[in-house]
ROFI-423270 format. One record per residue (C-alpha): x, y, z; residue in one letter; residue number from 1. Coordinates in steps of 0.5 Angstrom, whole numbers, plus 500, padded with zeros to 3 digits. Example, Ala and Ser with C-alpha at 12.3 -4.5 7.8 and 13.67 -1.06 7.14 Angstrom:
% ROFI-423270
+-----+-----+-----+---+-----+
:  px :  py :  pz : r :   k :
+-----+-----+-----+---+-----+
: 525 : 491 : 516 : A :   1 :
: 527 : 498 : 514 : S :   2 :
+-----+-----+-----+---+-----+
***
This chain:
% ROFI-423270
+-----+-----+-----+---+-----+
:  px :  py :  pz : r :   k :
+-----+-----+-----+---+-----+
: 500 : 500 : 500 : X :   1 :
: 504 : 506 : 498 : X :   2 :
: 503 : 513 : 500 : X :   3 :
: 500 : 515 : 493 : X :   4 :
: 493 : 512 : 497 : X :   5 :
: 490 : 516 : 501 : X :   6 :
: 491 : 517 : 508 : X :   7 :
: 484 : 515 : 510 : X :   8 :
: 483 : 509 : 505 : X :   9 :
: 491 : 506 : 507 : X :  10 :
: 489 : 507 : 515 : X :  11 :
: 482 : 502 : 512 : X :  12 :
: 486 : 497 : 508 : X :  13 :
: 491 : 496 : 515 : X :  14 :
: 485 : 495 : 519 : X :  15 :
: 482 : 490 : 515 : X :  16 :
: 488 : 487 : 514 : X :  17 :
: 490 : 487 : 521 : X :  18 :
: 483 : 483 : 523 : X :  19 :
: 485 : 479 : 519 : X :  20 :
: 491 : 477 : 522 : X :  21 :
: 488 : 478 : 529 : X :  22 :
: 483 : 473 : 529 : X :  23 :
: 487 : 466 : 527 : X :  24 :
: 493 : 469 : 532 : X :  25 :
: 487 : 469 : 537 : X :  26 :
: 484 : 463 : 537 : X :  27 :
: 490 : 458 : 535 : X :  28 :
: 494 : 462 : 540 : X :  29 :
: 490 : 460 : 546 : X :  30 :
: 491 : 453 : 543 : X :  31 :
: 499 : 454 : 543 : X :  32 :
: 499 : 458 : 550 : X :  33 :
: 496 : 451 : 554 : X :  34 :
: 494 : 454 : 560 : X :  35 :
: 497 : 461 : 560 : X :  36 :
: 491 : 467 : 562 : X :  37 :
: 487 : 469 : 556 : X :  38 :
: 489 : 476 : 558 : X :  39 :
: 496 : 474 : 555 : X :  40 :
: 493 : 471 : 549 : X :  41 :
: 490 : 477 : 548 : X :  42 :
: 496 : 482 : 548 : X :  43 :
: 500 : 478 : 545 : X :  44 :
: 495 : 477 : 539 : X :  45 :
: 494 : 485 : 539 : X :  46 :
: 502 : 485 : 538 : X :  47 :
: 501 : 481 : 532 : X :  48 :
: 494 : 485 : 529 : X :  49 :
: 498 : 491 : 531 : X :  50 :
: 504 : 489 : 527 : X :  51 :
: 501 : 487 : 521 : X :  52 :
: 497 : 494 : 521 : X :  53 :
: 504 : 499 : 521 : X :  54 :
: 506 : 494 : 515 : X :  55 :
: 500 : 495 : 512 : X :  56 :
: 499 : 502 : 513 : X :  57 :
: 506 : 505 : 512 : X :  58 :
: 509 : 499 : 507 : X :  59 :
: 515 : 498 : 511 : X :  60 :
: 516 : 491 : 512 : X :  61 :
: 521 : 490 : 514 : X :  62 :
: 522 : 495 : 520 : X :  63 :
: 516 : 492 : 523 : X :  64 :
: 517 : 486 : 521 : X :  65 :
: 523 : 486 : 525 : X :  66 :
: 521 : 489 : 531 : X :  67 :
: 516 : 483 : 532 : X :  68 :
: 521 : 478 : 531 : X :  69 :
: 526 : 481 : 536 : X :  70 :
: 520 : 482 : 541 : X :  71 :
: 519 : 474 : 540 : X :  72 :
: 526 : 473 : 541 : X :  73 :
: 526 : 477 : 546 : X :  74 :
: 520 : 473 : 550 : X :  75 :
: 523 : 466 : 548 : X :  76 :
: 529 : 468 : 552 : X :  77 :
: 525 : 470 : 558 : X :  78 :
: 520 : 465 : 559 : X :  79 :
: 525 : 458 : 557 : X :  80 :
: 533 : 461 : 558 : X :  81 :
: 533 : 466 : 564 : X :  82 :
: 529 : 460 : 567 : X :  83 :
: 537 : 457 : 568 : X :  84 :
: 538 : 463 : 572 : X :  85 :
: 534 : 460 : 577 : X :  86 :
: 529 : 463 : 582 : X :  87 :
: 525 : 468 : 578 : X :  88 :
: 523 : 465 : 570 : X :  89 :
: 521 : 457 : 571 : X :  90 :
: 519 : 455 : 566 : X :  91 :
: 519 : 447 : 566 : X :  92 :
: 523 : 444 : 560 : X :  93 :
: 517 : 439 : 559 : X :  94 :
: 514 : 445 : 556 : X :  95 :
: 521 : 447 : 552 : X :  96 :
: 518 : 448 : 544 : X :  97 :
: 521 : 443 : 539 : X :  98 :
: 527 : 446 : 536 : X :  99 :
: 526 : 446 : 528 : X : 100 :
: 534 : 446 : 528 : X : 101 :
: 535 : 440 : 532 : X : 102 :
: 531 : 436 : 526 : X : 103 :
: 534 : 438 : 520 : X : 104 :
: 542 : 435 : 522 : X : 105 :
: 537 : 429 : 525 : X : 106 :
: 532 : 427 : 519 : X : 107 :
: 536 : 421 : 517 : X : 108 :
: 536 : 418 : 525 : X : 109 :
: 528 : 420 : 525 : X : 110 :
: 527 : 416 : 518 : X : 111 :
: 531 : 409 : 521 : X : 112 :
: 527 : 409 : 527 : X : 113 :
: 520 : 410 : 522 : X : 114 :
: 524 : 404 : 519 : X : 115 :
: 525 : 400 : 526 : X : 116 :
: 518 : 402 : 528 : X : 117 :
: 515 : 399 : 521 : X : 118 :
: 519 : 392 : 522 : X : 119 :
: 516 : 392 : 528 : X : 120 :
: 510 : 392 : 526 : X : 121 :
: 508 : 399 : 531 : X : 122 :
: 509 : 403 : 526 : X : 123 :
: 504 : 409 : 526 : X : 124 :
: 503 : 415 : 520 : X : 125 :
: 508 : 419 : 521 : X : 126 :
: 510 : 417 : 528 : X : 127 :
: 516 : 421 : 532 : X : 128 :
: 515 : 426 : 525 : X : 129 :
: 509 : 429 : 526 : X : 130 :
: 512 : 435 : 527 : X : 131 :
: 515 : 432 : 520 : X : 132 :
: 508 : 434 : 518 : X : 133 :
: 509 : 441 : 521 : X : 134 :
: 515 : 443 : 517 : X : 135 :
: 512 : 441 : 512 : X : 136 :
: 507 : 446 : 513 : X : 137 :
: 511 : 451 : 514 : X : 138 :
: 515 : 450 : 508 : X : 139 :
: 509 : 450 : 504 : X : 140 :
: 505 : 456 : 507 : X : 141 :
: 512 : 462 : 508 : X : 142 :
: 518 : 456 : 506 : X : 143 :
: 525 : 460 : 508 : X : 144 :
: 521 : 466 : 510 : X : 145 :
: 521 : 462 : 517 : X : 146 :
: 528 : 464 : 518 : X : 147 :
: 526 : 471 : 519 : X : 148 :
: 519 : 471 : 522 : X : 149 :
: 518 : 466 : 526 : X : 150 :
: 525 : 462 : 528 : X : 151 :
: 528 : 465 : 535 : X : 152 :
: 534 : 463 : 533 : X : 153 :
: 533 : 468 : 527 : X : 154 :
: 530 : 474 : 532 : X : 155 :
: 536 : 473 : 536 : X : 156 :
: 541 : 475 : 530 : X : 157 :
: 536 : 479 : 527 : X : 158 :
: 534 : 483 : 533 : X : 159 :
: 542 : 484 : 535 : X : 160 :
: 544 : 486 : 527 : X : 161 :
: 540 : 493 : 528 : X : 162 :
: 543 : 495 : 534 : X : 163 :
: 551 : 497 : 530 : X : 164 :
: 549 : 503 : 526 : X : 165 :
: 555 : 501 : 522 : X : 166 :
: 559 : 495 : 521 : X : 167 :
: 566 : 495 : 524 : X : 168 :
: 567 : 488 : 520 : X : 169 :
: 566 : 489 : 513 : X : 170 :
: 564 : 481 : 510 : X : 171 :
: 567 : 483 : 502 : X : 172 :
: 567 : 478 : 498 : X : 173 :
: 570 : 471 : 502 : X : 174 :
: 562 : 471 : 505 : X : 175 :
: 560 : 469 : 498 : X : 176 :
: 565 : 464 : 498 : X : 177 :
: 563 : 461 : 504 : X : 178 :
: 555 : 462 : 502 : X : 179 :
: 554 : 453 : 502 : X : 180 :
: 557 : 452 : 508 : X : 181 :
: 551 : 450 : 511 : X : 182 :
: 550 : 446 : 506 : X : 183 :
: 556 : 442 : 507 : X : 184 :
: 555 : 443 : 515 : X : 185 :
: 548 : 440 : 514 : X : 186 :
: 550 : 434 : 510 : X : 187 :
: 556 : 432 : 515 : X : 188 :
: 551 : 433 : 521 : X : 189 :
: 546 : 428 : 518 : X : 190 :
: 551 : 423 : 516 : X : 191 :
: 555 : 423 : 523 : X : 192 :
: 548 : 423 : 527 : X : 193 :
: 545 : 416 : 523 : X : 194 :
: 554 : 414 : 524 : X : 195 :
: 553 : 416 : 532 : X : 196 :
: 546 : 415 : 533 : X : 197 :
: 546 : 421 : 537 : X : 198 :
: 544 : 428 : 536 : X : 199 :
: 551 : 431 : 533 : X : 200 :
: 549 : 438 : 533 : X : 201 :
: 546 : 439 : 539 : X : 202 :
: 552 : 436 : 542 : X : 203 :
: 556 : 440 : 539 : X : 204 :
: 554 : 446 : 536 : X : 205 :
: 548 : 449 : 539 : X : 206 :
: 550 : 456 : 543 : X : 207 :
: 544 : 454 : 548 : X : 208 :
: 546 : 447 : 550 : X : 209 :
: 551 : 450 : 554 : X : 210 :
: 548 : 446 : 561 : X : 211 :
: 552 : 440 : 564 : X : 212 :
: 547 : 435 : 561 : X : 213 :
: 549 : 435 : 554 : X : 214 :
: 557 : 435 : 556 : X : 215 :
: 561 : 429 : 555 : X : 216 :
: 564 : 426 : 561 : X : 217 :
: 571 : 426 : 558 : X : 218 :
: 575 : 431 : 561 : X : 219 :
: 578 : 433 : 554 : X : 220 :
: 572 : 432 : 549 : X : 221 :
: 568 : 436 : 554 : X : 222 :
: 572 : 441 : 554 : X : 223 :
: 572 : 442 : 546 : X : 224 :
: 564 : 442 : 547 : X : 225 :
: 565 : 449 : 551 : X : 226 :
: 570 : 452 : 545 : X : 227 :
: 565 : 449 : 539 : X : 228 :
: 559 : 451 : 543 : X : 229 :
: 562 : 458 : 546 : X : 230 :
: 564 : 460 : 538 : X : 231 :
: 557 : 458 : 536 : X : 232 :
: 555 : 463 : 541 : X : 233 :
: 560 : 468 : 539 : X : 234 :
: 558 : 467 : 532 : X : 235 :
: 551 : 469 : 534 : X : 236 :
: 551 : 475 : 539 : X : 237 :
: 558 : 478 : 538 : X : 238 :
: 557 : 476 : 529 : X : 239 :
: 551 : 480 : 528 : X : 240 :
: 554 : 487 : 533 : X : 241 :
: 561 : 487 : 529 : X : 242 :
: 558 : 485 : 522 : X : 243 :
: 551 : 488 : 522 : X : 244 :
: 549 : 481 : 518 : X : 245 :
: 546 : 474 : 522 : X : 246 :
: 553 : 471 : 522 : X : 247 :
: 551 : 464 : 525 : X : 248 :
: 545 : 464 : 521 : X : 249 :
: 548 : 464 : 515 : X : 250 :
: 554 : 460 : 516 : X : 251 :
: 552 : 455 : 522 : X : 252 :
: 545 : 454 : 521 : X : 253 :
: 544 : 447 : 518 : X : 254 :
: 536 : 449 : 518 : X : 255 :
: 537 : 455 : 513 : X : 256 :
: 541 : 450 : 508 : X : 257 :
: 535 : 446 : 510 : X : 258 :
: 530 : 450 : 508 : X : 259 :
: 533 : 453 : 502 : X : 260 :
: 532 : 447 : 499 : X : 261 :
: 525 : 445 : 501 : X : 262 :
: 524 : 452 : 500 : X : 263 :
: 523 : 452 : 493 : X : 264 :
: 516 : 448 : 495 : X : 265 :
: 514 : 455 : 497 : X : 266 :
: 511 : 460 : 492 : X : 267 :
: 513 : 467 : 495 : X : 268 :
: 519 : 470 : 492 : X : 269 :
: 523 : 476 : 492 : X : 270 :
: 524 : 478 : 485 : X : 271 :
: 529 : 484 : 482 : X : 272 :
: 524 : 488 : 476 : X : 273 :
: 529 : 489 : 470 : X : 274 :
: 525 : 495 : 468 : X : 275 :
: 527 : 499 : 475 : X : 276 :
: 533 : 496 : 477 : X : 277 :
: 540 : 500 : 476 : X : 278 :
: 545 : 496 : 477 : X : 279 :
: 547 : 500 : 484 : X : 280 :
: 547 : 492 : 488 : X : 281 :
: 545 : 496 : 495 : X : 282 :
: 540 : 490 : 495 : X : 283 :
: 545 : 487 : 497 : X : 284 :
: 549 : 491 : 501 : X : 285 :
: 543 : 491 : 506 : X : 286 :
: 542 : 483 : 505 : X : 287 :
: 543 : 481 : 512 : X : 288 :
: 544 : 474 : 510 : X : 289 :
: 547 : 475 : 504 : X : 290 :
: 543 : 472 : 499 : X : 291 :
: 544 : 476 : 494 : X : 292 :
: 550 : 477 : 488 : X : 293 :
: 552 : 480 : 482 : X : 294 :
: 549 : 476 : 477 : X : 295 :
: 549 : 477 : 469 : X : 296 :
: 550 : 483 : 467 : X : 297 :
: 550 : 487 : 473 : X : 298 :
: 545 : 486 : 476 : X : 299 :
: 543 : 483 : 482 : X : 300 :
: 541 : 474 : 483 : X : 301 :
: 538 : 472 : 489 : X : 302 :
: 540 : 466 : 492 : X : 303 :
: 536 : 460 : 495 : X : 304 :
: 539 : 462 : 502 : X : 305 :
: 535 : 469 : 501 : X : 306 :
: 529 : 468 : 507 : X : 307 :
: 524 : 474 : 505 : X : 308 :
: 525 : 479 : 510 : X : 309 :
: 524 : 485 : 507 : X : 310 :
: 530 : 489 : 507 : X : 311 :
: 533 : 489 : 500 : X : 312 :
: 526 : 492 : 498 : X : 313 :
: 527 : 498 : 503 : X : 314 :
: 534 : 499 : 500 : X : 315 :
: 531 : 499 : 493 : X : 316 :
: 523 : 501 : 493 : X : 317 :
: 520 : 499 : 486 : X : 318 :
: 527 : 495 : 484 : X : 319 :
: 525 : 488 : 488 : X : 320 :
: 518 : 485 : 490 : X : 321 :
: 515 : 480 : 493 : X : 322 :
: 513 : 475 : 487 : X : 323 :
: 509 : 468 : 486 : X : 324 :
: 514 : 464 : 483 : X : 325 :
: 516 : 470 : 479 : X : 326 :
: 510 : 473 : 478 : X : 327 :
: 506 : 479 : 480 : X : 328 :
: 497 : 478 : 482 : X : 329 :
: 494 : 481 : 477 : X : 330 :
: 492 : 488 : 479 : X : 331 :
: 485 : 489 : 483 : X : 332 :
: 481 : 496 : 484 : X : 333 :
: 479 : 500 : 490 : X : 334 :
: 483 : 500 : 497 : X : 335 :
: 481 : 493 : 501 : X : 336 :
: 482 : 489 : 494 : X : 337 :
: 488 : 492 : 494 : X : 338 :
: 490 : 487 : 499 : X : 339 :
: 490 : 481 : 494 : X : 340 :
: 498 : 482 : 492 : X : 341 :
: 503 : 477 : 492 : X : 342 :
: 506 : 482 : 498 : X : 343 :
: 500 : 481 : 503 : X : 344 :
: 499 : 474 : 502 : X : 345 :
: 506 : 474 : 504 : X : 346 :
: 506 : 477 : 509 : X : 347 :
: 499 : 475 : 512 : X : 348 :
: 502 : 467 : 512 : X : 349 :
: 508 : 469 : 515 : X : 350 :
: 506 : 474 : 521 : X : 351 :
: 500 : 469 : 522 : X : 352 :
: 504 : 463 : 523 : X : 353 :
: 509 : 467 : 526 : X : 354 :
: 505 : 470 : 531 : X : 355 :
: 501 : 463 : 533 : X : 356 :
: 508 : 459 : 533 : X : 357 :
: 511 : 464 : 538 : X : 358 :
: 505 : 463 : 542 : X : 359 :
: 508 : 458 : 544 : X : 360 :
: 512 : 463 : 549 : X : 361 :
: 510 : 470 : 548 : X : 362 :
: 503 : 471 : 552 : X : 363 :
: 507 : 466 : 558 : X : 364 :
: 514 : 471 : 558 : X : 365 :
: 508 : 476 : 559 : X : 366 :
: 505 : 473 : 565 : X : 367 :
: 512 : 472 : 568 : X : 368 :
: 514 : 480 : 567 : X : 369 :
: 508 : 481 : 571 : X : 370 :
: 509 : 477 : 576 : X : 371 :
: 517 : 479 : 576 : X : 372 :
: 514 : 486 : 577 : X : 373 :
: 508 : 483 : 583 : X : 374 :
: 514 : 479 : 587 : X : 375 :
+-----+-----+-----+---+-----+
***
């Protein structure tokens, strides 16, 4: 929604449009939430409506859109990591969500066990992958965009990339080159966990698994676990500050060359216009994930590592959009189905399952912030 529309027809187009985010979050968002007060629910799904209405109403998505994903970040470490502080934030680890990383690295492992369960004659649709069957939704409704909408490991890197006004380390050319390491690093997790039997990735690499109970007895080995973990943690708070670019997202996160693949499923795309693009490349200085080279003639190439923030289209208003596998909508008169555009679509399916994902977490940190504040 640009700003040629009136200021009254814009401010009615992102009403309906927040509506519509408002009343799915709600109700599924209660389902999510367990047994967290409605109250919450409520607040966190006026959050939601009221992001999607500033991105509507100003045609800033990525700017709102960020600050939705650092909130669910934020809330994330609230209600499931302070809690190892002990005393304030308990949040019980039985209600820890299941970390979509952990089962990229993993499938391999989970495809032999539906294999046993099938010998043994107890094999069930799906079985242990029926968050199998999630993902698969997830792909299919926002693909890569899940890296910048709803992964709280991306709001985390996302959120930290803002706080530098300018980058003190420059990527250059070398991060292009090490763009496929996440390709690499998923096919050696994948091999080495159905070697071991064991979740390699976890054991080793992830920043949060920095507990006594995921550390190896041996003196030696264990302490090779805190310096690999340490760096995946640095990668992920200090990459970021230094960078201004998601760091551990883009080259440590088996998940993000996952659903680069799978992502292709996925009809939502970030397409450059050839009629308006000047070859200027700003789209990809701003890329926080790196996902966008010169390509032929000079102009810009996205890459299947690009996970539809938004960024490169602030950068660039008019020379990139969002598209349907390449594809503008066909153009609709009046301001409400103005709505219907690749853009909005995408949008609309990505915060709403952002919002009901998160509520797995945001309504219960709010409940644990008010309760810090009443002690």
């Amino acid at each position: 929604m640009g700003d040629k529309i009136p200021a009254g027809e814009r401010a009615g187009a992102a009403g309906l449009f927040s509506a519509l985010v408002f009343l799915p979050v709600f109700f599924l968002s209660a389902q999510a939430a367990g047994g967290v007060s409605r109250v919450y629910t409520l607040a966190w799904s006026l959050f939601a409506a009221g992001t999607a209405f500033a991105i509507v109403y100003t045609g800033r998505v990525s700017f709102f859109r960020r600050i939705f994903f650092s909130v669910s970040a934020l809330a994330f470490l609230i209600h499931f990591k302070l809690s190892l502080l002990g005393g304030v934030f308990t949040a019980p680890p039985s209600e820890a969500p299941f970390c979509h990383i952990a089962m990229a690295p993993y499938f391999l492992n989970y495809l032999y066990q539906q294999y046993l369960a099938l010998m043994s004659g107890g094999w069930k649709l799906w079985g242990p992958l029926t968050l199998g069957a999630a993902w698969l939704f997830i792909t299919l409704a926002i693909g890569r965009g899940w890296c910048s909408w709803a992964c709280f490991y991306g709001g985390i890197d996302d959120g930290l990339c803002s706080l530098a006004r300018r980058p003190l380390l420059k990527t250059g050319h070398w991060a292009q080159k090490l763009r496929d390491l996440p390709a690499a690093l998923l096919v050696f997790m994948l091999l080495v966990s159905l070697a071991l039997t064991l979740p390699v990735y976890c054991l080793w690499l992830c920043p949060f698994k920095l507990t006594e109970a995921f550390l190896d007895g041996g003196a030696v080995v264990r302490r090779l676990q805190y310096w690999l973990m340490f760096a995946s943690l640095a990668a992920l708070v200090i990459g970021p500050l230094l960078t201004k670019k998601r760091i551990f997202c883009s080259f440590l996160c088996p998940f993000a060359a996952w659903q680069a693949f799978w992502g292709r499923l996925n009809p939502f795309r970030v397409t450059p216009d050839d009629k308006k693009c000047t070859g200027c490349m700003a789209c990809a200085g701003i890329c926080p994930v790196m996902a966008i080279k010169t390509g032929p003639g000079g102009r810009p190439e996205i890459l299947p590592y690009c996970n539809l923030c938004g960024q490169c289209l602030e950068a660039c208003p008019g020379g990139l959009r969002y598209t349907v596998f390449g594809r503008d909508l066909p153009a609709r008169r009046g301001w409400a189905a103005g709505l219907a555009s690749a853009e909005n679509f995408f949008i609309y399916s990505a915060l709403t399952l952002g919002a009901v994902f998160s509520a797995l977490w945001g309504p219960a940190a709010l409940r644990d912030l008010v309760q810090l504040t009443v002690r």
